[in-house]
N, C-alpha and C positions, 0 to 999 in steps of 0.2 A: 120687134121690128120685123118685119115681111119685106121680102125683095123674090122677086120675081115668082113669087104663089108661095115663098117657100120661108116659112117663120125661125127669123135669125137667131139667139137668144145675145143677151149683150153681156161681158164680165166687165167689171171694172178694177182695177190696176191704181195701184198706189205707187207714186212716182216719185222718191227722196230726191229735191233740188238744193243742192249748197252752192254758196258764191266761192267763184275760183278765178281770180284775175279778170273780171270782167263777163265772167261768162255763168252760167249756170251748170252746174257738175249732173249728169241725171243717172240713179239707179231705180231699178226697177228689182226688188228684194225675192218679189215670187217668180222671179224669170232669170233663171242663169245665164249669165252673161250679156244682160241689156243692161249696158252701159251707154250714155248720149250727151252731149252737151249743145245748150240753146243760149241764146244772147238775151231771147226779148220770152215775157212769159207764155204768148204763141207762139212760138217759136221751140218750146220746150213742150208742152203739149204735141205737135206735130211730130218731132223727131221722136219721142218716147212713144207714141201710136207709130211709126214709123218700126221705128229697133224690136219693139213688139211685136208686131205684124211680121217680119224679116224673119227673127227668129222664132216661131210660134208655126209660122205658116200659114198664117189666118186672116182674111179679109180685112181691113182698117175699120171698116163698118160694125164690128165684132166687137169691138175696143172703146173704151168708155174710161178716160182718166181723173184720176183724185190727187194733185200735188200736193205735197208735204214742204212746202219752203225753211228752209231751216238755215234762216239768218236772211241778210237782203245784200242788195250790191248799194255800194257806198254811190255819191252822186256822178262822183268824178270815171267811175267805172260802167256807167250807164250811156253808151256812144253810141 
């Protein structure tokens, strides 16, 4: 990736999502202390590049996510 003359490199992040009362639970295993939770599955991409970026210090453009969903949310939990 290049932004502005200057060649980005991209890592990509593996993002454990569990169902928690309607929501998605998000860790991030190689990042101490990213923790996040998302409602919708963009939603959970966003805030995990988000809490990454935050604590990282690193542009969101840098970030490149791989969710691991481990279980799903029932119908009734899905608002």
């Amino acid at each position: 990736m290049e932004k502005d003359g200057l060649v980005m490199s991209v890592k990509e992040y593996v993002v454990i999502a569990t169902p928690s009362d309607g929501w998605w639970s998000l860790e991030v295993p190689e990042v101490p202390g990213a923790y996040s939770q998302g409602r919708t599955e963009s939603e959970v991409i966003f805030m995990a590049t988000d809490v990454i970026s935050l604590i990282l210090d690193c542009p969101k453009e840098e970030i490149a996510i791989r969710v691991d969903y481990r279980g799903q949310l029932s119908e009734s939990q899905r608002t």
